[in-house]
C-alpha positions as CSV (number, residue, x, y, z in Angstrom):
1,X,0.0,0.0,0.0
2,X,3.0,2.4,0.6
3,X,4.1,1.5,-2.8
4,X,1.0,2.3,-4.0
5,X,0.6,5.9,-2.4
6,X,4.4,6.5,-3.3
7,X,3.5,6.1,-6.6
8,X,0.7,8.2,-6.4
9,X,3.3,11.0,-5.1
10,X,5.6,10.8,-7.7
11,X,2.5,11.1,-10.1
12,X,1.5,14.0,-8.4
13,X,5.2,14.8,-8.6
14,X,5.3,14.6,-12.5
15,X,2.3,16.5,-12.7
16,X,3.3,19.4,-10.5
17,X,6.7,19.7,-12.3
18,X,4.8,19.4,-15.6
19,X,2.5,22.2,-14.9
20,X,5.4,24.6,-13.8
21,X,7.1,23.9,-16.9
22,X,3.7,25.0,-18.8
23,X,3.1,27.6,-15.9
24,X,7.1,29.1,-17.0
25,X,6.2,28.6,-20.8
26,X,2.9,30.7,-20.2
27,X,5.4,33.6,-18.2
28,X,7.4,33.6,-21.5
29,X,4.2,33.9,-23.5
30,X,3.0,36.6,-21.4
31,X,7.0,38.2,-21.9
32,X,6.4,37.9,-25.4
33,X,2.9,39.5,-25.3
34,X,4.5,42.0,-23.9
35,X,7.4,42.7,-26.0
36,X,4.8,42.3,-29.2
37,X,2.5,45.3,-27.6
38,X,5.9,47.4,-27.4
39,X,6.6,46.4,-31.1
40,X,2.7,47.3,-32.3
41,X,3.2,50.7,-29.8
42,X,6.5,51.6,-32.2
43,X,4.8,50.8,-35.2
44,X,1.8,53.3,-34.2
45,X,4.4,55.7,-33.4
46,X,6.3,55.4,-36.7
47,X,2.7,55.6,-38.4
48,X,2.6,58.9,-37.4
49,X,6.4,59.8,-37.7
50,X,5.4,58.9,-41.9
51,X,1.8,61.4,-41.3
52,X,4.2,64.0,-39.9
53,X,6.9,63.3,-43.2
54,X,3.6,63.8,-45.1
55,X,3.0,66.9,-44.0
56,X,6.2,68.1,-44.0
57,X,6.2,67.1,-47.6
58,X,3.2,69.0,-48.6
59,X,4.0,72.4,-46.1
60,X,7.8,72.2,-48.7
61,X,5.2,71.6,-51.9
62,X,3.5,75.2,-50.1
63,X,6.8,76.6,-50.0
64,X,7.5,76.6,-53.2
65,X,4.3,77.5,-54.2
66,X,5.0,80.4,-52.0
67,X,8.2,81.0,-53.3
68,X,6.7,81.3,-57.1
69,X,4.4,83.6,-55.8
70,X,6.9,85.8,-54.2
71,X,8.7,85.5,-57.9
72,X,5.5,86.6,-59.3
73,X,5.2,89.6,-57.2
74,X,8.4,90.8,-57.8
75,X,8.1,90.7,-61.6
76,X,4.8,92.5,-61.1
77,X,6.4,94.9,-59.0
78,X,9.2,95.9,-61.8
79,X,6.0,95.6,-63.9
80,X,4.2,98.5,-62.3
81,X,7.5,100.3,-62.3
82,X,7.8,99.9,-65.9
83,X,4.1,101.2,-66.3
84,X,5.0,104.6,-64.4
85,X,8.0,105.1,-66.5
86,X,5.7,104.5,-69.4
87,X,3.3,107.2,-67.7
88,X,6.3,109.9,-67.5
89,X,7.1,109.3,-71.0
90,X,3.6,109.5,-71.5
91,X,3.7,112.8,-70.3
92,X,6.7,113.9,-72.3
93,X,5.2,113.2,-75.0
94,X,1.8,114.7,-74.5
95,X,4.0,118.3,-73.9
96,X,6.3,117.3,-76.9
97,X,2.9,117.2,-78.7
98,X,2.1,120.8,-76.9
99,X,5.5,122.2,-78.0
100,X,5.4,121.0,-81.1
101,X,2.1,123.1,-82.1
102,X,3.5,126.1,-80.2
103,X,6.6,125.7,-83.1
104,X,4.7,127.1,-86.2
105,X,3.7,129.9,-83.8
106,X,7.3,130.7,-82.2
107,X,8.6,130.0,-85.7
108,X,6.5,133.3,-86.9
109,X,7.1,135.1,-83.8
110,X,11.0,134.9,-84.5
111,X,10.5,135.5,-88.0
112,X,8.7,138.9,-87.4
113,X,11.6,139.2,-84.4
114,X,14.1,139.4,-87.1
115,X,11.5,141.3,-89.4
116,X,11.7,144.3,-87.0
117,X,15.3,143.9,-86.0
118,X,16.8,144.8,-89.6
C-alpha cells in the first residue's frame, strides 16, 4: 500500500513539475505579449512619424508654391514700375505734342523778331 501511495506522489510529482514547466512557458508567452505590444506601440508611433513626413512634404510643396508667388510679385512689382516710366514718358510726349504746335507759332514770332530787327 505504501508503494501504491508513493506512486501516487511521484504522479502527483510529475504533474506538479509538468504544470510549472507549462506555468514558466505561459510567463514567456505573457513576456512575449509584452514585447509584441511594445513592437505594435513603435509601429503606431512610426505611423505617425510617416503622417508628420507627409505633411512636412506638402507644407515644402507650399513653399515653393509660396516661393513662385513671391517670384511673381516681384516681376509685377518691376512691372508697375515699368508702367509709371511709361506714364512719365507719357507725359513727355503729350507736352512734346504741346511744344510742337506752339513751333509754327514761335517760328512766326521769330520770323517777325528778325523782321523788325533789320
Amino acid at each position: 500500500m505504501l508503494s501504491l501511495i508513493l506512486t501516487g506522489l511521484l504522479k502527483l510529482s510529475l504533474m506538479l513539475t509538468e504544470l510549472l514547466k507549462l506555468s514558466l512557458i505561459d510567463t514567456e508567452l505573457v513576456k512575449l505579449s509584452l514585447i509584441l505590444t511594445e513592437l505594435l506601440k513603435l509601429s503606431l508611433i512610426d505611423t505617425e512619424l510617416l503622417k508628420l513626413s507627409l505633411i512636412d512634404t506638402e507644407l515644402l510643396k507650399l513653399s515653393l508654391i509660396l516661393t513662385e508667388l513671391l517670384k511673381l510679385s516681384l516681376m509685377l512689382t518691376e512691372l508697375l514700375k515699368l508702367s509709371l516710366i511709361l506714364t512719365e514718358l507719357l507725359k513727355l510726349s503729350l507736352i512734346l505734342t504741346e511744344l510742337l504746335k506752339l513751333s509754327p507759332i514761335i517760328t512766326a514770332s521769330l520770323r517777325l523778331s528778325l523782321l523788325l530787327t533789320q
